[in-house]
SEGU-893947 format. One record per residue (C-alpha): residue number from 0; residue in one letter; x negated, y, z negated. Coordinates in Angstrom, 1 decimal, decimal comma. Layout:
N
ATOM/NUM/A/X/Y/Z
...
This chain:
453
ATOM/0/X/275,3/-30,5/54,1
ATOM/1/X/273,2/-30,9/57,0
ATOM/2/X/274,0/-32,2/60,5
ATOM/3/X/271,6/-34,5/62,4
ATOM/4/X/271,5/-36,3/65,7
ATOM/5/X/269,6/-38,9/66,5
ATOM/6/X/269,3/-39,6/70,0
ATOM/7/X/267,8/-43,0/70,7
ATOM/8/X/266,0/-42,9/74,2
ATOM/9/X/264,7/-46,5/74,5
ATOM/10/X/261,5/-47,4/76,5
ATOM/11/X/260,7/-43,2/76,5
ATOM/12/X/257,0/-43,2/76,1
ATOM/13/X/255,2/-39,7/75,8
ATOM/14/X/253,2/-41,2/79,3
ATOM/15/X/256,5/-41,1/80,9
ATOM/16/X/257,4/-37,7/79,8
ATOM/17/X/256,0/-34,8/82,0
ATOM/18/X/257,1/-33,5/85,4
ATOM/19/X/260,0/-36,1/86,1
ATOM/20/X/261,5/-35,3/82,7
ATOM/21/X/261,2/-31,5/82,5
ATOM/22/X/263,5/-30,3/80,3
ATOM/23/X/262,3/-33,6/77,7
ATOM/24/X/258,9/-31,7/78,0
ATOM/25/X/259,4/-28,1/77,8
ATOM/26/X/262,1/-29,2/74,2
ATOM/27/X/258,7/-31,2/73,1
ATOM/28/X/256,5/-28,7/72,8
ATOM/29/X/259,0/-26,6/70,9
ATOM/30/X/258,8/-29,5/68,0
ATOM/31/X/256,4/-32,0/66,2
ATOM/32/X/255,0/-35,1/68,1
ATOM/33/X/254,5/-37,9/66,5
ATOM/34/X/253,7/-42,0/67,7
ATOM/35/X/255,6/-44,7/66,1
ATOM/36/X/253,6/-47,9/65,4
ATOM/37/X/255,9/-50,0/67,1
ATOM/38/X/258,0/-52,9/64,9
ATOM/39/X/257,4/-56,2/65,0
ATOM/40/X/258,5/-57,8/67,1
ATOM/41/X/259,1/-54,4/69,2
ATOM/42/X/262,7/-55,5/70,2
ATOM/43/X/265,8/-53,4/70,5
ATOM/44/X/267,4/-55,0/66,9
ATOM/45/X/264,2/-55,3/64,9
ATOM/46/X/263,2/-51,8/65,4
ATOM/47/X/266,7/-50,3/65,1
ATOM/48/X/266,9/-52,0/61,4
ATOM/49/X/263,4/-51,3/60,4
ATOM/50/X/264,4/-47,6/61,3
ATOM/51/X/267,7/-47,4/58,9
ATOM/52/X/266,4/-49,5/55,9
ATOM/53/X/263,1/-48,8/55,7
ATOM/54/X/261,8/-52,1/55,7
ATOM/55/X/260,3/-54,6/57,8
ATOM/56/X/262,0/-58,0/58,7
ATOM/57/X/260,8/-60,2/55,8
ATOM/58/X/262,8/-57,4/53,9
ATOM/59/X/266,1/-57,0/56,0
ATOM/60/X/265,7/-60,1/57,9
ATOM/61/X/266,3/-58,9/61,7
ATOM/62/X/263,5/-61,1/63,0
ATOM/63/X/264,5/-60,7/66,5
ATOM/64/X/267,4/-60,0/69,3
ATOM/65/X/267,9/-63,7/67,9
ATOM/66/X/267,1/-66,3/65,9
ATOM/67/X/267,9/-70,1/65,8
ATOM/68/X/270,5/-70,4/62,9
ATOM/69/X/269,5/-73,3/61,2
ATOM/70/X/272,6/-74,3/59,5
ATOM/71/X/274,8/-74,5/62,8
ATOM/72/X/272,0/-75,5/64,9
ATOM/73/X/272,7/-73,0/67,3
ATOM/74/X/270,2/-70,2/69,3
ATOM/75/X/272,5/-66,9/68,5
ATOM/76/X/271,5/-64,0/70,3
ATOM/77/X/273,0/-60,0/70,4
ATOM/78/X/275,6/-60,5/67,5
ATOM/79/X/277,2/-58,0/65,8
ATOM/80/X/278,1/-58,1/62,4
ATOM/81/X/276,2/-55,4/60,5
ATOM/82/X/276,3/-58,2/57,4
ATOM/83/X/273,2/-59,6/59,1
ATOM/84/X/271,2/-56,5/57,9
ATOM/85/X/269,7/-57,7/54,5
ATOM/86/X/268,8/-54,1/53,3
ATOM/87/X/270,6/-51,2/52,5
ATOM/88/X/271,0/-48,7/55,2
ATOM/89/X/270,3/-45,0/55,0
ATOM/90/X/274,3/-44,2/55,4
ATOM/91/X/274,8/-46,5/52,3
ATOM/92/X/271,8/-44,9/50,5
ATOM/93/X/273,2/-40,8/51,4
ATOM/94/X/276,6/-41,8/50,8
ATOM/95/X/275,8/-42,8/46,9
ATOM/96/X/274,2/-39,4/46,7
ATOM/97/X/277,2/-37,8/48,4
ATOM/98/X/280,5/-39,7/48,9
ATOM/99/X/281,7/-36,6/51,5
ATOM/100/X/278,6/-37,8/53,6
ATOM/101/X/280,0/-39,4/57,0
ATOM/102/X/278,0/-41,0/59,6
ATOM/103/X/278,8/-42,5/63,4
ATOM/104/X/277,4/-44,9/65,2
ATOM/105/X/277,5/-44,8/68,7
ATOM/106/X/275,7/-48,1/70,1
ATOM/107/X/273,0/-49,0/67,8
ATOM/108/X/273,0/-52,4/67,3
ATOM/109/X/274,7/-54,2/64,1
ATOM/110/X/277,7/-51,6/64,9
ATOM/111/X/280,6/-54,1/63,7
ATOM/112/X/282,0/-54,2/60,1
ATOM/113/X/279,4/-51,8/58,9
ATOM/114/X/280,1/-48,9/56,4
ATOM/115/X/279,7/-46,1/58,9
ATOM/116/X/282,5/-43,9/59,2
ATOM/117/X/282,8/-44,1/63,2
ATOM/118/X/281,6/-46,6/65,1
ATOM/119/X/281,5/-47,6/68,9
ATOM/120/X/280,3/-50,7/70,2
ATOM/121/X/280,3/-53,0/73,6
ATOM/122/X/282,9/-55,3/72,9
ATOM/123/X/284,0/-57,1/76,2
ATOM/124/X/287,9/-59,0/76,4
ATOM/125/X/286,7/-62,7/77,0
ATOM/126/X/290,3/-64,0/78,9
ATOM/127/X/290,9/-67,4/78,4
ATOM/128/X/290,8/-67,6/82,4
ATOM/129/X/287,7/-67,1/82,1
ATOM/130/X/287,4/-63,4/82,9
ATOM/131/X/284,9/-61,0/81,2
ATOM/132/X/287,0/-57,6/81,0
ATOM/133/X/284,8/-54,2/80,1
ATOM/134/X/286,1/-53,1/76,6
ATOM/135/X/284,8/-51,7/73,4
ATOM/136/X/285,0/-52,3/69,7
ATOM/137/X/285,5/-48,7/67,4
ATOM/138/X/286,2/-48,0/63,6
ATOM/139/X/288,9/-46,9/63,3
ATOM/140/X/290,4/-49,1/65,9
ATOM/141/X/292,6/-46,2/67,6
ATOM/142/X/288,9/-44,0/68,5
ATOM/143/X/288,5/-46,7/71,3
ATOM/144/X/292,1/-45,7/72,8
ATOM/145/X/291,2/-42,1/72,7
ATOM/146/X/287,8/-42,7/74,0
ATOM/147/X/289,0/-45,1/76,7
ATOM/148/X/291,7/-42,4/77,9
ATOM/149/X/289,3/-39,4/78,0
ATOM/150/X/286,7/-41,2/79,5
ATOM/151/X/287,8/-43,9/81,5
ATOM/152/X/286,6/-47,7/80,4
ATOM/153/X/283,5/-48,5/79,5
ATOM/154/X/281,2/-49,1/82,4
ATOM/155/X/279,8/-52,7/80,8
ATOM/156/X/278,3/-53,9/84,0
ATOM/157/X/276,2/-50,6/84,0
ATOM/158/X/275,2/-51,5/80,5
ATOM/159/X/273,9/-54,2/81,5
ATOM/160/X/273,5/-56,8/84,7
ATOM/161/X/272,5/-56,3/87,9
ATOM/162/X/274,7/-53,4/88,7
ATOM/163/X/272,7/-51,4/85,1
ATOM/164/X/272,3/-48,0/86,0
ATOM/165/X/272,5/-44,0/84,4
ATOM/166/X/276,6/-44,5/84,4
ATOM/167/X/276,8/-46,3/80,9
ATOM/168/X/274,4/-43,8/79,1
ATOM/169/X/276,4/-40,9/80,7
ATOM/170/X/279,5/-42,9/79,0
ATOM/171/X/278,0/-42,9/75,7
ATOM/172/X/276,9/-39,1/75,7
ATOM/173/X/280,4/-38,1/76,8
ATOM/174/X/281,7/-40,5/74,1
ATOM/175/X/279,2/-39,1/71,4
ATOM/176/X/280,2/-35,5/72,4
ATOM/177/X/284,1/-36,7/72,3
ATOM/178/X/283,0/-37,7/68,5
ATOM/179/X/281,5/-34,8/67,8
ATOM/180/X/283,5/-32,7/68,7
ATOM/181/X/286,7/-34,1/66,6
ATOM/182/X/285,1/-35,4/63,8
ATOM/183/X/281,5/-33,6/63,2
ATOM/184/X/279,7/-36,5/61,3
ATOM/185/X/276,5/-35,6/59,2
ATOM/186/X/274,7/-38,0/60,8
ATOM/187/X/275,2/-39,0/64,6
ATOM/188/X/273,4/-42,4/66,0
ATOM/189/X/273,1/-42,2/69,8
ATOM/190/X/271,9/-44,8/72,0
ATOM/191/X/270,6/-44,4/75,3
ATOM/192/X/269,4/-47,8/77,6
ATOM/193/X/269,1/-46,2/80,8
ATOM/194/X/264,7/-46,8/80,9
ATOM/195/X/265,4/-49,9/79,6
ATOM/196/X/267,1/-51,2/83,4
ATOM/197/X/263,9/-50,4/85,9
ATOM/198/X/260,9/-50,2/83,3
ATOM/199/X/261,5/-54,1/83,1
ATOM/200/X/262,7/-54,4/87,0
ATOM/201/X/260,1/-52,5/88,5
ATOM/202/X/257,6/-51,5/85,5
ATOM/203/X/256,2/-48,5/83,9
ATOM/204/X/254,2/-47,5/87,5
ATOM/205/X/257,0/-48,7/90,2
ATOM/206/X/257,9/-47,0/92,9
ATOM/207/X/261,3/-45,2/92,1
ATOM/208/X/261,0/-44,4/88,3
ATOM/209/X/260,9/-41,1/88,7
ATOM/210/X/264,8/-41,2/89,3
ATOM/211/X/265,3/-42,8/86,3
ATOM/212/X/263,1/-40,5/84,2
ATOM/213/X/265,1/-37,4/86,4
ATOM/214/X/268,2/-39,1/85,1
ATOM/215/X/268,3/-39,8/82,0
ATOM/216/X/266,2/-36,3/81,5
ATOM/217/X/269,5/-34,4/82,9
ATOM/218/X/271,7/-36,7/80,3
ATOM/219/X/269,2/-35,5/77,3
ATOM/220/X/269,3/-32,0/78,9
ATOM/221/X/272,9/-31,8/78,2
ATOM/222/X/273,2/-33,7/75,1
ATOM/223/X/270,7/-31,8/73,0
ATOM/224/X/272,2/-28,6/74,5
ATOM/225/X/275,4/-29,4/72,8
ATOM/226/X/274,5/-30,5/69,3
ATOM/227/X/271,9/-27,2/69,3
ATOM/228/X/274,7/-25,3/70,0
ATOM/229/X/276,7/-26,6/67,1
ATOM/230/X/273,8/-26,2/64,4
ATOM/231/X/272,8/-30,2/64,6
ATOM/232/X/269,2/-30,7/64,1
ATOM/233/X/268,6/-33,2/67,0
ATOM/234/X/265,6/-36,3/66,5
ATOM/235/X/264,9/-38,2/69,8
ATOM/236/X/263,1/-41,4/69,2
ATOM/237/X/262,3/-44,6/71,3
ATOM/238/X/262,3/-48,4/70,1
ATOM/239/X/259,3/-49,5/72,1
ATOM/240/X/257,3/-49,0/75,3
ATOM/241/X/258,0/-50,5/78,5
ATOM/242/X/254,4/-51,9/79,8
ATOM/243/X/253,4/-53,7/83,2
ATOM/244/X/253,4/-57,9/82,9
ATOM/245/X/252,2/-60,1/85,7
ATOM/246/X/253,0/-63,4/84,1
ATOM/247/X/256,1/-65,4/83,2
ATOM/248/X/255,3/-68,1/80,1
ATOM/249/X/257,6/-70,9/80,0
ATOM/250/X/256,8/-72,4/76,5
ATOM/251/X/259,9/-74,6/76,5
ATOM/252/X/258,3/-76,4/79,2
ATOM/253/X/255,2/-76,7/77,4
ATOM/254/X/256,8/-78,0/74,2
ATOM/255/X/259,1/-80,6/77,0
ATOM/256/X/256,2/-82,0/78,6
ATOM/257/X/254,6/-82,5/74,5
ATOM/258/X/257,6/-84,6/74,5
ATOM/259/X/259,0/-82,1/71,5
ATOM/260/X/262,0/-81,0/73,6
ATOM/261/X/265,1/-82,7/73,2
ATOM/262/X/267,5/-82,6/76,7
ATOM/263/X/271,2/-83,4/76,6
ATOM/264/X/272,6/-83,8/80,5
ATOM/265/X/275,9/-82,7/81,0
ATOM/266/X/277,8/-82,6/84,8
ATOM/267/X/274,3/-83,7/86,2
ATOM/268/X/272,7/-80,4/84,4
ATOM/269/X/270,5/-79,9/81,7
ATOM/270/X/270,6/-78,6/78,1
ATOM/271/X/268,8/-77,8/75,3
ATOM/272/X/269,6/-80,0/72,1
ATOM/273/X/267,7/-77,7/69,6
ATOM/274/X/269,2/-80,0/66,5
ATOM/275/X/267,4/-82,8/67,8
ATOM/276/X/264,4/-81,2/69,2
ATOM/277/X/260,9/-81,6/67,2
ATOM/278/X/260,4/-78,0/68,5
ATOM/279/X/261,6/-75,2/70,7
ATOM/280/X/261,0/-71,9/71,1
ATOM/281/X/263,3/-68,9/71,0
ATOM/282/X/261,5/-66,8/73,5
ATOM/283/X/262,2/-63,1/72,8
ATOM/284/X/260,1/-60,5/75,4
ATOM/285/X/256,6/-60,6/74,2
ATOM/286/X/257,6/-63,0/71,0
ATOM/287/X/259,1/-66,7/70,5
ATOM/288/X/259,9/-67,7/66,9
ATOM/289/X/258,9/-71,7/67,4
ATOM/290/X/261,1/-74,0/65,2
ATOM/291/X/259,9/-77,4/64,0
ATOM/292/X/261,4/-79,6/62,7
ATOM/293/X/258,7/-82,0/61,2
ATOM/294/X/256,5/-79,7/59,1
ATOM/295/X/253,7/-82,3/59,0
ATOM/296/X/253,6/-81,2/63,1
ATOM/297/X/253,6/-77,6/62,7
ATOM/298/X/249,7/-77,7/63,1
ATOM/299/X/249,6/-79,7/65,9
ATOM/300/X/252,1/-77,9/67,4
ATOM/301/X/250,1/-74,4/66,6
ATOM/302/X/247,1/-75,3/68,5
ATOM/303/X/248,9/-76,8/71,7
ATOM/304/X/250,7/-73,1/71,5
ATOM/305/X/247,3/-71,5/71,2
ATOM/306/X/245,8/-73,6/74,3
ATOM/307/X/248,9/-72,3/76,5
ATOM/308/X/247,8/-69,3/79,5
ATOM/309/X/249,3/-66,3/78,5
ATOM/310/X/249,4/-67,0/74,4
ATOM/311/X/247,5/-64,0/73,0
ATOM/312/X/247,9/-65,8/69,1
ATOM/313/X/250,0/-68,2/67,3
ATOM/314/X/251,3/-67,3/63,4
ATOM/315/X/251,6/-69,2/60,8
ATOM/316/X/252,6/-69,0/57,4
ATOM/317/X/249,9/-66,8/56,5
ATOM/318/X/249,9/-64,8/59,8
ATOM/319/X/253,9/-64,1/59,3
ATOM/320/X/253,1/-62,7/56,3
ATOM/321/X/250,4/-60,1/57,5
ATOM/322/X/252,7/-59,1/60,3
ATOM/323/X/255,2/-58,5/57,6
ATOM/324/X/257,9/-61,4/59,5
ATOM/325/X/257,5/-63,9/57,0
ATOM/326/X/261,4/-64,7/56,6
ATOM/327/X/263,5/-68,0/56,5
ATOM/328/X/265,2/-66,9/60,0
ATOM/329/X/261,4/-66,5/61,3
ATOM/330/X/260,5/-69,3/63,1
ATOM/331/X/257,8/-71,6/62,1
ATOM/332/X/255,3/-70,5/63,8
ATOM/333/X/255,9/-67,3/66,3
ATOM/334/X/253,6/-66,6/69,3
ATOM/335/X/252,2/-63,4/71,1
ATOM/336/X/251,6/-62,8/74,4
ATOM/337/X/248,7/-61,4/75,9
ATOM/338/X/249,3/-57,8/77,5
ATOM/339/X/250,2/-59,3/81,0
ATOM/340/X/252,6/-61,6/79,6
ATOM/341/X/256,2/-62,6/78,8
ATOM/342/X/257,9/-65,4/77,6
ATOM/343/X/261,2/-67,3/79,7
ATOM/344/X/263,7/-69,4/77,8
ATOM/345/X/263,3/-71,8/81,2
ATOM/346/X/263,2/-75,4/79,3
ATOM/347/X/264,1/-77,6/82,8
ATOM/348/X/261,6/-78,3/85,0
ATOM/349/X/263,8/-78,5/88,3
ATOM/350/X/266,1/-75,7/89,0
ATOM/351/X/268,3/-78,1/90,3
ATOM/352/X/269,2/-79,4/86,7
ATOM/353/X/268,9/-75,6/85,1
ATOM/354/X/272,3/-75,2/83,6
ATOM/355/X/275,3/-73,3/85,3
ATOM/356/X/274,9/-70,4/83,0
ATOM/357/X/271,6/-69,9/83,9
ATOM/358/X/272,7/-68,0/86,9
ATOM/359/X/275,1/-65,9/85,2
ATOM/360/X/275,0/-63,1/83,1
ATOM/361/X/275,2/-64,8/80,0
ATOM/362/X/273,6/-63,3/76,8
ATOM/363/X/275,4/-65,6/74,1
ATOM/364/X/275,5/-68,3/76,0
ATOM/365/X/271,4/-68,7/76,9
ATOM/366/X/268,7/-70,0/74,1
ATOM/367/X/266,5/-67,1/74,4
ATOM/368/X/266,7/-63,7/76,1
ATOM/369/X/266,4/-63,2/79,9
ATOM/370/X/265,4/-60,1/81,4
ATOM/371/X/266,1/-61,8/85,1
ATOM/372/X/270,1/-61,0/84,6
ATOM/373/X/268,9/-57,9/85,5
ATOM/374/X/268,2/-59,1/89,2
ATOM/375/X/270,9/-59,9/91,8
ATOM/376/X/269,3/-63,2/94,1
ATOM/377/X/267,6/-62,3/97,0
ATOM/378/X/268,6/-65,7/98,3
ATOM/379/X/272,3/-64,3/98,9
ATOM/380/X/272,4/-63,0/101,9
ATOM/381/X/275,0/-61,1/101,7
ATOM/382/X/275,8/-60,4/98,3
ATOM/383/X/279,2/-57,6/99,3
ATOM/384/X/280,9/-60,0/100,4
ATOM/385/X/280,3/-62,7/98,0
ATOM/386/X/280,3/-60,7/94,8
ATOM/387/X/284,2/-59,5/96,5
ATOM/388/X/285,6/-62,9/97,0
ATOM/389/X/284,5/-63,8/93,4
ATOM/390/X/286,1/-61,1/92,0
ATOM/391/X/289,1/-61,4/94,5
ATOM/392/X/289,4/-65,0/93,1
ATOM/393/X/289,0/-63,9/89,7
ATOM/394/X/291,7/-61,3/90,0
ATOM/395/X/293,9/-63,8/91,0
ATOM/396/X/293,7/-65,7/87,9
ATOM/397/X/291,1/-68,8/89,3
ATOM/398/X/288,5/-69,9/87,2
ATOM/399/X/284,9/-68,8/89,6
ATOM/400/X/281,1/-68,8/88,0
ATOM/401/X/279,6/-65,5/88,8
ATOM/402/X/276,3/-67,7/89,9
ATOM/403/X/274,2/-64,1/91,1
ATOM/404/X/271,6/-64,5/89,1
ATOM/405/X/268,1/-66,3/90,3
ATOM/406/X/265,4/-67,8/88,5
ATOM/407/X/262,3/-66,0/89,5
ATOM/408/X/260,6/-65,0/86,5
ATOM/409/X/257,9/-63,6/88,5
ATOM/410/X/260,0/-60,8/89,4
ATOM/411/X/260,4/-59,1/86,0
ATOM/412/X/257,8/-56,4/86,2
ATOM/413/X/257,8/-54,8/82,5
ATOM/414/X/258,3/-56,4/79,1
ATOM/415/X/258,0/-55,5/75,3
ATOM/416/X/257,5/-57,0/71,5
ATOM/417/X/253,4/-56,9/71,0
ATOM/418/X/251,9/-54,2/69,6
ATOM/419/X/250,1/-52,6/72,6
ATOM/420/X/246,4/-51,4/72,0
ATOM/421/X/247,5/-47,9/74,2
ATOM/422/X/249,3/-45,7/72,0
ATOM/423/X/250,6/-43,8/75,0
ATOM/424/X/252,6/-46,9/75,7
ATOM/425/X/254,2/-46,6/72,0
ATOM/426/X/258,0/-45,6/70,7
ATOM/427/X/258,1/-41,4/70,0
ATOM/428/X/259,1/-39,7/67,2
ATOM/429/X/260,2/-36,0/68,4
ATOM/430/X/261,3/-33,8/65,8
ATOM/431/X/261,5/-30,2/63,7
ATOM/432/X/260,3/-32,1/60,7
ATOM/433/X/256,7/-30,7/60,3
ATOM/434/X/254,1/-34,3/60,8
ATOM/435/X/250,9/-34,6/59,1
ATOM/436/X/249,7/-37,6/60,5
ATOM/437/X/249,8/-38,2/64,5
ATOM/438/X/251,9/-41,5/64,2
ATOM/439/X/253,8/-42,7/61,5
ATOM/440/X/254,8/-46,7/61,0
ATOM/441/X/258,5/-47,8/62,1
ATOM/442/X/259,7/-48,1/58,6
ATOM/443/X/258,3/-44,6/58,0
ATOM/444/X/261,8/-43,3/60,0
ATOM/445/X/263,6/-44,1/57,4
ATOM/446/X/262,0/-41,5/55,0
ATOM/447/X/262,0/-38,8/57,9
ATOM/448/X/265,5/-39,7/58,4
ATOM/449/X/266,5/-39,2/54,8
ATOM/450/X/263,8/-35,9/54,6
ATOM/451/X/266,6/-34,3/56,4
ATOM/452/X/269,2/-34,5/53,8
């Protein structure tokens, strides 16, 4: 049966590939090129899904990073449970055809509980100290012993954080080849975030890229070397492009000063009651699913949204549907941004009342994503010493909030989840499977993916 490897390079654009990424380039013009018309939303879990089902979210119902879930009246973002996929995946579909047929997953999303054969996931140790300890979840459970002794732990706070760097993808090649090498799955899943980290800090034209491009170039370099050299036929593929924003869009506020925003205060701090809010927004990169809770206001709502700087367009009922999103975890109405835009979580109005996770690193925790965890404040001084008496204080067992994070929007440089008009700003598909168009739709992986089998 045949062996493939699919090497997941997120934010790799075919404008970033060229004289920083030389060995990327020189393997490119070996194969067939083709764009990927990004998902929608272009987001990390939306793609991912739409690429291993073959549908679109109003079919497998991965509307976003995360949605509001309705029936807890909780914002749940990043979870894990491959249950939430409401299709059937391509493993599933080759392993009907072929019970022998084994797959691994090494860090695509929905990587818990699933049906692959081998999976490796982040999966930090929350103490009840209140200590966040690097860790990972595997199937089967003793593959995260054996990864963890040949490798060392898993570098989470290069994953992700203000520390992100080339060290966690490095991890997950190693841990891929490790995989590999004992097991030889039909189909590998490899996911690489390094881009992600500066295209977002700095954007797609900062000054310094060009290590990361150099970096994760060398990583590829090495990875495709070793699956060509055992007879894998290697795909690399993107989620999404990475493109340059000015302007931070704080629609929570907007719905607050509507008077739609419902504020419960806590220890003198603020939070967001979305159970009794008329609406909110789940703000996701370039996209917020709006929830609200009076239909008759949905209208009302929709044309405040559409009068906001920075909202590109507003969908409704009928727009959900032509954007193929239309789905019960969808939010009522979800908003675009226009090309220079991006959309905060931020509901307070004075940073004083923001809540104490708000400076943290905190990706279950916050009603919305937030790219600024990326960003250590510049307000610390002298950040050494302070991150090292934190951790000191931690190690010793005392409870200490890891409050590095500011809240300067402004500062996030690069952002994702519209449909750019530039196609050179679009995922890739790179591969040996002859193309007879020049791009190809995100749910269109699917059928390359299964072409190879």
């Amino acid at each position: 049966m045949s062996r493939v490897v699919v090497i997941n390079v997120v934010g790799l654009t075919k404008s970033l590939i060229g004289n920083n990424t030389p060995f990327l380039k020189k393997w490119m013009e070996k194969k067939s090129f083709q764009y990927i018309r990004p998902a929608f939303p272009a987001v990390t879990c939306t793609a991912q899904a739409n690429y291993l089902t073959g549908a679109f979210p109003g079919g497998h119902g991965i509307v976003g990073n995360g949605w509001y879930f309705e029936d807890e009246c909780e914002v749940k973002f990043w979870k894990q449970s491959n249950k939430l996929v409401e299709a059937p995946k391509i493993w599933e579909i080759l392993k009907k055809k072929n019970p022998s047929f084994t797959c691994a997953n090494l860090f695509w999303w929905y990587n818990m509980y699933s049906t692959v054969d081998y999976a490796v996931t982040p999966r930090p140790q929350y103490r009840a100290d209140g200590r966040k300890i690097p860790d990972i979840y595997t199937m089967p459970a003793n593959l995260r012993d054996e990864l963890q002794n040949k490798l060392g732990t898993f570098p989470l706070f290069d994953f992700w954080g203000p520390k992100a760097g080339i060290k966690s993808s490095q991890w997950i090649a190693e841990a891929s080849k490790a995989v590999e090498e004992k097991h030889q799955p039909n189909l590998t899943l490899i996911y690489l975030p390094h881009l992600d980290y500066n295209l977002q800090r700095i954007g797609p034209d900062g000054k310094g890229i060009e290590k990361d491009l150099s970096a994760i170039d060398k990583v590829c370099s090495d990875l495709i070397s070793f699956y060509e050299k055992k007879n894998c036929s290697v795909i690399v593929l993107s989620e999404y492009g990475i493109s340059k924003v000015t302007r931070p869009v704080h629609l929570n506020r907007v719905l607050r000063s509507a008077g739609y925003i419902q504020i419960r205060e806590e220890n003198g701090l603020e939070l967001l009651d979305a159970g009794e809010s008329a609406a909110f927004a789940v703000a996701d990169h370039q996209v917020a699913h709006v929830y609200v809770k009076d239909q008759s206001k949905i209208s009302v709502v929709k044309k405040l949204l559409e009068g906001t700087v920075g909202v590109e367009k507003v969908l409704d009922e009928e727009g959900k549907k032509q954007y193929k999103i239309s789905h019960e975890r969808a939010g009522d109405l979800v908003v675009i941004a226009d090309k220079d835009s991006w959309f905060t979580y931020y509901y307070w109005n004075d940073d004083s009342k923001a809540p104490d996770f708000a400076r943290t690193v905190d990706i279950h925790r916050k009603p919305g994503y937030d790219p600024v965890e990326l960003f250590l404040n510049p307000q610390i001084k002298f950040p050494v010493p302070v991150i090292g008496m934190k951790l000191f204080k931690k190690t010793l067992g005392f409870r200490t909030l890891m409050d590095l994070i500011p809240l300067d929007a402004s500062l996030v440089k690069g952002s994702h989840g519209r449909i750019q008009e530039d196609k050179n700003e679009w995922p890739v598909f790179i591969s040996d499977i002859p193309a007879s168009a020049s791009e190809i739709e995100s749910t269109e992986v699917f059928q390359k993916l299964l072409s190879k089998f």
